[in-house]
C-alpha positions in Angstrom: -44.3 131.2 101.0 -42.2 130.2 98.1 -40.9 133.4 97.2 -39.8 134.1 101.0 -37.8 131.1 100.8 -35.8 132.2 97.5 -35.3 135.8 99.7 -33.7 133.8 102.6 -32.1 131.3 100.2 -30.5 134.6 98.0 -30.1 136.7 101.0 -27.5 133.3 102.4 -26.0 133.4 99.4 -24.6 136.4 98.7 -23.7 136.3 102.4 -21.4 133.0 101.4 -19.4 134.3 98.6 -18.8 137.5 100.8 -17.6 135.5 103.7 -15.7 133.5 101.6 -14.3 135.9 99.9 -10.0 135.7 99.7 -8.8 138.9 102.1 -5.4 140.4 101.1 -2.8 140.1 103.6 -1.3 143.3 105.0 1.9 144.6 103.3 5.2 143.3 104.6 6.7 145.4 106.7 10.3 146.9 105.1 13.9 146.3 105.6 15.1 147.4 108.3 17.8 149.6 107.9 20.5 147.9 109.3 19.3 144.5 107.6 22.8 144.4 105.8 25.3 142.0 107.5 28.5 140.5 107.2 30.6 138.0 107.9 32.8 137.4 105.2 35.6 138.9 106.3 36.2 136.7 108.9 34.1 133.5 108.8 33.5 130.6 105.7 30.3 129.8 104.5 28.5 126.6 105.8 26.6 126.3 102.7 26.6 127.5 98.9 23.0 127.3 98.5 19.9 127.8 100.5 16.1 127.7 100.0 13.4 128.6 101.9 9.6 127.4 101.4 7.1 129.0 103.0 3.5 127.8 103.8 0.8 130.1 102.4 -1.8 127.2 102.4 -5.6 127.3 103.9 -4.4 125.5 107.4 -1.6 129.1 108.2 -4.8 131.0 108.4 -7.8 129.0 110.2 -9.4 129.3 113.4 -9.3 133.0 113.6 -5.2 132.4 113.7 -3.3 134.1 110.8 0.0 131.8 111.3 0.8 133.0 108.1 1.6 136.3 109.0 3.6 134.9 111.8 5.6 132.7 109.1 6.4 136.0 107.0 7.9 138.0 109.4 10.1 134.9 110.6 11.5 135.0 107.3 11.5 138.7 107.0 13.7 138.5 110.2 15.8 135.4 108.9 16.7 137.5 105.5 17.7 140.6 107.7 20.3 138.2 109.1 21.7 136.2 106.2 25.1 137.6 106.2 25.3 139.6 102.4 29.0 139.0 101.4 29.5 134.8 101.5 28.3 134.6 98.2 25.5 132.3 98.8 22.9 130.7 95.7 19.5 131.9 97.5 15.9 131.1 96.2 12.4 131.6 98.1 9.3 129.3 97.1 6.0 128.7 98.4 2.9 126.5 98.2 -0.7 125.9 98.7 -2.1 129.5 97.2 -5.2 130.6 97.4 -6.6 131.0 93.5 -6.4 135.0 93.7 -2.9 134.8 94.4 -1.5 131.4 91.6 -3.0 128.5 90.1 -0.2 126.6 90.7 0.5 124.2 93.9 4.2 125.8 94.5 6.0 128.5 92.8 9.4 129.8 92.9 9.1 133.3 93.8 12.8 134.1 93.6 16.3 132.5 92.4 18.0 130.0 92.5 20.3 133.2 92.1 23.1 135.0 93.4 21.7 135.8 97.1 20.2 139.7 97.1 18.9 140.9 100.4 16.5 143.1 99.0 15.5 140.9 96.2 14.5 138.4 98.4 12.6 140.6 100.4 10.9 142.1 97.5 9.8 138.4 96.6 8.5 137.8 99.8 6.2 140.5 99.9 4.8 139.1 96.7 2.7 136.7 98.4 -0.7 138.9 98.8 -3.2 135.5 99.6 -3.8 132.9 101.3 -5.4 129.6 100.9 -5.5 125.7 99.0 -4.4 122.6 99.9 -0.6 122.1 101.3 1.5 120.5 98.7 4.0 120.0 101.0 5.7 117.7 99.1 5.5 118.7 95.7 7.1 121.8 97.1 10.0 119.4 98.8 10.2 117.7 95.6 10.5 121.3 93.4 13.5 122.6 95.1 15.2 119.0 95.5 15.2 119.9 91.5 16.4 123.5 92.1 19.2 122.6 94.1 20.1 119.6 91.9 22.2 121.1 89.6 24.3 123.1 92.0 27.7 123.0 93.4 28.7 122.5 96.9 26.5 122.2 100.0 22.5 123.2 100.8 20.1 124.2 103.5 16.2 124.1 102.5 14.4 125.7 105.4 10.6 124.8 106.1 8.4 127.5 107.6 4.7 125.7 108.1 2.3 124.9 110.4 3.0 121.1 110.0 -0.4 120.4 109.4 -2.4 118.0 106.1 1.1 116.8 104.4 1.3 113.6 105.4 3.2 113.0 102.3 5.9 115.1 102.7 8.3 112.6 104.8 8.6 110.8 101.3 9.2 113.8 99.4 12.1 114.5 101.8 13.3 110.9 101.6 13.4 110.6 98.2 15.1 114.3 97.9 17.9 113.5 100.5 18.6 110.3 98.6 19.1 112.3 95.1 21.3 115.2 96.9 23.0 113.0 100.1 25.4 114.9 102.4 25.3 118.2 100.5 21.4 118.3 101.5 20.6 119.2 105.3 16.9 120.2 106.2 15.7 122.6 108.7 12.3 123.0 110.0 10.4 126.5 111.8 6.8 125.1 113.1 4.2 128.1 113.0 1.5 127.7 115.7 0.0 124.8 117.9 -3.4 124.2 116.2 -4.8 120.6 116.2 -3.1 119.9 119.3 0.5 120.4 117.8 0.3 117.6 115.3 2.2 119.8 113.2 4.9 120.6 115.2 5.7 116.6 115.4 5.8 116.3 111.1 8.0 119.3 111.5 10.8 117.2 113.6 10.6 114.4 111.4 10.7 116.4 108.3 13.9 117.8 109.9 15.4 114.5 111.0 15.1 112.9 107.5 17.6 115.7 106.4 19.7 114.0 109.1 22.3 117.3 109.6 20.0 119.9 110.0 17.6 120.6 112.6 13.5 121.7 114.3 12.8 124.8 115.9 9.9 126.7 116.9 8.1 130.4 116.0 8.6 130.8 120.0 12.3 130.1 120.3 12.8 132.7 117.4 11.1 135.4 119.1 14.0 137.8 119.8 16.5 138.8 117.5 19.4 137.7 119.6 17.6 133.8 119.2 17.2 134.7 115.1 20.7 135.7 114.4 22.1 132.4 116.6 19.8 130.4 114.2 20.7 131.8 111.4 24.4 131.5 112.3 24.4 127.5 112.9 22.7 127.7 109.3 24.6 129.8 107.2 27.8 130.8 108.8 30.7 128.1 108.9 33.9 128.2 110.9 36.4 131.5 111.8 38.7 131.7 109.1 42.4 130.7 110.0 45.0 133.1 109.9 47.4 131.6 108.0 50.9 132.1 106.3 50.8 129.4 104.1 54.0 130.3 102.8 55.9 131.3 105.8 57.1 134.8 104.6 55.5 136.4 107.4 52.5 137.7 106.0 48.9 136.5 106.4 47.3 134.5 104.0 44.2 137.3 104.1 46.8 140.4 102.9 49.1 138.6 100.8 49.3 139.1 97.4 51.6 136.5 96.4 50.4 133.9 98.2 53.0 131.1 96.6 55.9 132.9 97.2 59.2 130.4 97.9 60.7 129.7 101.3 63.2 131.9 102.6 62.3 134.3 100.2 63.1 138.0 100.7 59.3 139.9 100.7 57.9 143.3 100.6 54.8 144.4 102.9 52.1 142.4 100.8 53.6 139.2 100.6 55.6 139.7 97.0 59.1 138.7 96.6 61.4 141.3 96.6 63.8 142.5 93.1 65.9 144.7 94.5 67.5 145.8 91.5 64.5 145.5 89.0 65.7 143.1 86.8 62.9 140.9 86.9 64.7 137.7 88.8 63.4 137.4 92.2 66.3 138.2 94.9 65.8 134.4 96.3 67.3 133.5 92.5 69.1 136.7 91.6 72.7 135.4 91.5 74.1 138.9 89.9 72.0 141.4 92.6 73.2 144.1 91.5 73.0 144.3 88.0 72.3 147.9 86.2 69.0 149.0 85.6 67.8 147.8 82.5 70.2 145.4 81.6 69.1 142.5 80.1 69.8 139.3 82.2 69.3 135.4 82.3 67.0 133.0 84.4 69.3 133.3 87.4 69.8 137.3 87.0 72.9 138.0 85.4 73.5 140.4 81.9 73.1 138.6 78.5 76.6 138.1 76.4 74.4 136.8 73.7 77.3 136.4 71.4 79.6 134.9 73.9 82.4 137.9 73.8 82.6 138.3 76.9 81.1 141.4 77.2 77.6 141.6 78.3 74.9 143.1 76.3 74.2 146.7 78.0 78.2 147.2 77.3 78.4 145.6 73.8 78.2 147.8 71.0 78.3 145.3 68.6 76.1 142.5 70.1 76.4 140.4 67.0 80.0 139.2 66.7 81.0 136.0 65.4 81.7 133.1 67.9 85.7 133.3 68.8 86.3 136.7 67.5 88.6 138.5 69.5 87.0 142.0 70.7 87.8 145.2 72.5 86.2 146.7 75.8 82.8 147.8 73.7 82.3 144.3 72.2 83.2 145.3 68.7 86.0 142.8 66.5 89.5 144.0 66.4 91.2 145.4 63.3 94.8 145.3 64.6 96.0 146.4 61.1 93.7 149.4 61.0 92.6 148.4 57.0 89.3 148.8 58.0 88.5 144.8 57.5 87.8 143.0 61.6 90.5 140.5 62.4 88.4 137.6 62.5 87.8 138.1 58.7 91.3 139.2 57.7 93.1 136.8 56.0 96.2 139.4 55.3 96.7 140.7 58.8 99.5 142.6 58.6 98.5 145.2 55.9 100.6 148.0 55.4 98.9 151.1 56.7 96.9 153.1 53.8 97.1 150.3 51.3 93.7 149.7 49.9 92.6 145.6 50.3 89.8 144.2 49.3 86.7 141.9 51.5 89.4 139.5 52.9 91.5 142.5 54.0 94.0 141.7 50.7 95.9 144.4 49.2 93.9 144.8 45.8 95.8 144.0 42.7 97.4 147.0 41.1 96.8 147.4 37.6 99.3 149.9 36.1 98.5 152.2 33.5 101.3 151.1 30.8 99.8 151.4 26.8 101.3 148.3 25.2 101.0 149.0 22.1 99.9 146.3 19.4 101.8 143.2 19.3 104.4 145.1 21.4 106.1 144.4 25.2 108.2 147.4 25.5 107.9 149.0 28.7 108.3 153.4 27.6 110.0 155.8 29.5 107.1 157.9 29.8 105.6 154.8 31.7 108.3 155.1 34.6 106.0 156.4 37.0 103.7 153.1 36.9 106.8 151.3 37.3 107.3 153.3 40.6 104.2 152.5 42.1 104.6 149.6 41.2 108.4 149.2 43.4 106.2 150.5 46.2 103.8 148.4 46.2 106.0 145.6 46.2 108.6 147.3 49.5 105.4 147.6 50.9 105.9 143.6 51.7 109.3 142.8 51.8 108.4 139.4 53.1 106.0 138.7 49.8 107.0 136.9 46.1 105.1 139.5 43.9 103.2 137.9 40.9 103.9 140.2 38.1 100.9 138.7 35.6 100.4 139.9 31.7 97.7 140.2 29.7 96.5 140.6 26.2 94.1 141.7 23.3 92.1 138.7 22.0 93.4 139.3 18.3 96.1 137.0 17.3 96.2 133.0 18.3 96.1 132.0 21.9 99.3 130.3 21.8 100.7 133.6 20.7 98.7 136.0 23.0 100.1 133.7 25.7 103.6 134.4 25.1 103.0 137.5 24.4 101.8 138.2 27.8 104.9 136.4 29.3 107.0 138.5 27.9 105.3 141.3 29.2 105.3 140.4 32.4 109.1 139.8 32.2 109.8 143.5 30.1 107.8 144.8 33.6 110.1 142.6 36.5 113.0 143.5 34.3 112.4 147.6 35.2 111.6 147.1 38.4 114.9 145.2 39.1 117.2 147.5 37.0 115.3 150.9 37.8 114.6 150.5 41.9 116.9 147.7 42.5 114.6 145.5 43.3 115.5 141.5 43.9 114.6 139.3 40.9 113.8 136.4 43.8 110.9 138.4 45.1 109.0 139.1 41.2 108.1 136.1 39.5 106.7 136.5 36.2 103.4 134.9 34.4 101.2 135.6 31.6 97.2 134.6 30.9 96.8 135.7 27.3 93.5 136.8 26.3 92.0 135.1 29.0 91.4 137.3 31.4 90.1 140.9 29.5 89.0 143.5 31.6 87.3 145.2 28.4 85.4 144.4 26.2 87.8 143.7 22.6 85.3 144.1 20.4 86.5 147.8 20.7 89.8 149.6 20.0 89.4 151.4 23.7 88.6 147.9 25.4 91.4 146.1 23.4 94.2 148.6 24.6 92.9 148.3 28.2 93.0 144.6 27.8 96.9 145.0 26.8 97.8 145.9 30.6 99.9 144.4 33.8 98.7 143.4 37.4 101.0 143.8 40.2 99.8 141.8 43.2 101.8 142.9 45.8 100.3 141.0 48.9 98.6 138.3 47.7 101.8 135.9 47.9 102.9 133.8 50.6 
């Protein structure tokens, strides 16, 4: 008798852990394949963010009713929906798993990330069992802390039988609190088991998120009744069509979307530059300047050096302030002695006489050997003296400083006389040998002052004995 009870009693037991057993659900059915959809070209976004929690707890799959399967595929078909280009923050989590499938009450199967169609779906089909308790609200609670830290507004959807989370209205409360008008809840009740006691938590669970709203597996049915749900979820108002700055092209195609009023525009919205100079037409006050010439803030050529001759003509874009300047820009030389006006402080210069920085005639030095200790101007020295008379004719308006000069041997009292004396045996042969006016040579000596040489040397001493003729440099 005994061992024909432990038959029965191992006979029902193996016959419990078999019926008990978790069974896999069957695979989720693909994307279709025109799941992609879009609406960003002509509608906003109602929300930045969205989650979605799905029941996969014991209750979705009692009584010989798999309302879990039913939940799936109303997300399935939700995802196939979501419009793909509004840039939404998308996540998918669900609860009460059966131990073959997580050991934890909720878990966040995909995001919070940058919305992917086929990601999501790919995380839906992840769920493989069902069963557990329904952790409603430590589900509610999890995403409140997922969508926490993001920008902009959120939609949590709730797919669930409604049924053994009598704690989930507090869940929602306290979530809505923490995330206020950027939180709205909407609720999907799977089934009518236990005489639709879920479908009531479902409407309250929905009226707690105060802007959102409860629907039913049944009024989802069609495809036409999905995409109108998913629509007052997801998809905001038309866009405007708007010229926000009246040039007479649509916000949507312009390219310059700030562009000032009464401006002139091309076919994208950009201000027009007709002649490429960089200065909008609407502030081109020169429209017609050359192609590359530089120009100012209101479109007119540079005369960077105030000439009055702008910079794509000027050939010498650096001139002084106030010099005068010929058609290319460049300084004057009105006396042709190679040194610009504005610099010339002998203007009139002879042609071919050589000046110096200031456009001076240079001092002539003539060639006349003095000898030692001696003034007398030779006859073999007559041509010095000549150059010398032309020098001089060259500016009959000038007093011509005939200056002297000595060795450094001898006292300086001496040297200096010496070199007077000089000067005057040099004026006296330019009056009596080309009748030149004593009133326009005036005579002075500088001794040994001013050596050219060196004296140390017989050949720098003899230099050193010498007479300058500056022609131009009197008054």
């Amino acid at each position: 008798m005994k061992k024909h009870f432990l038959v029965i009693f191992g006979f029902l037991l193996v016959w419990g852990v078999v019926g008990c057993a978790p069974v896999m659900q069957p695979p989720l059915e693909p994307l279709a394949s025109d799941a992609m959809r879009t609406k960003g070209g002509k509608y906003l976004p109602k929300v930045e963010n969205f989650q979605v929690i799905i029941d996969s707890s014991f209750s979705m799959n009692e009584d010989g009713k798999n309302d879990f399967l039913a939940a799936r595929d109303i997300v399935r078909r939700m995802n196939q929906r979501i419009p793909g280009d509004l840039n939404y923050a998308g996540g998918l989590r669900s609860l009460g798993h059966e131990s073959h499938q997580s050991p934890n009450p909720t878990d966040l199967l995909y995001g919070m990330t940058t919305y992917q169609k086929a990601k999501f779906h790919e995380a839906l089909g992840k769920i493989h069992y069902v069963g557990g308790a329904t952790p409603m609200a430590e589900a509610i609670k999890s995403a409140g802390q997922d969508l926490k830290g993001l920008s902009g507004k959120s939609a949590l959807i709730i797919v669930s039988d409604g049924l053994d989370m009598a704690d989930a209205p507090a869940a929602a409360k306290q979530v809505k609190a923490m995330l206020g008008e950027n939180l709205c809840i909407y609720t999907i009740a799977v089934g009518q088991e236990r005489n639709g006691t879920g479908i009531d938590m479902m409407k309250q669970l929905a009226d707690i998120g105060k802007c959102g709203f409860a629907t039913r597996d049944i009024e989802l049915a069609d495809g036409a009744a999905m995409t109108s749900f998913v629509d007052k979820v997801f998809v905001g108002k038309e866009k405007p069509v708007l010229d926000s700055d009246g040039d007479g092209v649509v916000d949507e195609k312009d390219k310059c979307p700030n562009t000032p009023r009464g401006a002139r525009v091309d076919k994208v919205g950009c201000p027009l530059d007709s002649d490429g100079d960089g200065v909008l037409d609407s502030l081109d006050k020169c429209p017609n300047t050359p192609k590359g010439a530089p120009v100012d803030k209101a479109g007119c050529p540079l005369d960077s050096d105030g000439d009055g001759v702008f910079d794509y003509l000027d050939k010498c874009p650096a001139t002084p302030k106030g010099a005068p300047v010929d058609k290319v820009g460049c300084p004057r030389d009105s006396d042709g002695d190679g040194v610009f006006d504005y610099r010339d402080q002998c203007p009139n210069t002879p042609k071919g006489v050589s000046v110096d920085a200031k456009g001076c005639p240079t001092v002539l030095t003539l060639k006349i050997n003095f000898g030692n200790n001696s003034d007398t101007v030779g006859s073999q020295y007559m041509g010095e003296i000549a150059k010398a008379a032309k020098c001089v004719n060259n500016y009959p308006g000038n007093v011509v400083f005939i200056n002297g000069h000595t060795d450094s041997r001898g006292s300086s009292a001496y040297n200096q006389a010496l070199s007077e004396r000089r000067a005057a045996a040099v004026v006296k042969a330019l009056v009596e040998n080309f009748g030149i006016s004593p009133s326009r040579l005036k005579a002075q000596g500088f001794g040994e002052d001013q050596p050219i040489a060196d004296n140390a040397t017989q050949e720098g001493r003899q230099i050193n004995r010498r007479v300058d003729v500056a022609c131009g440099a009197g008054k």
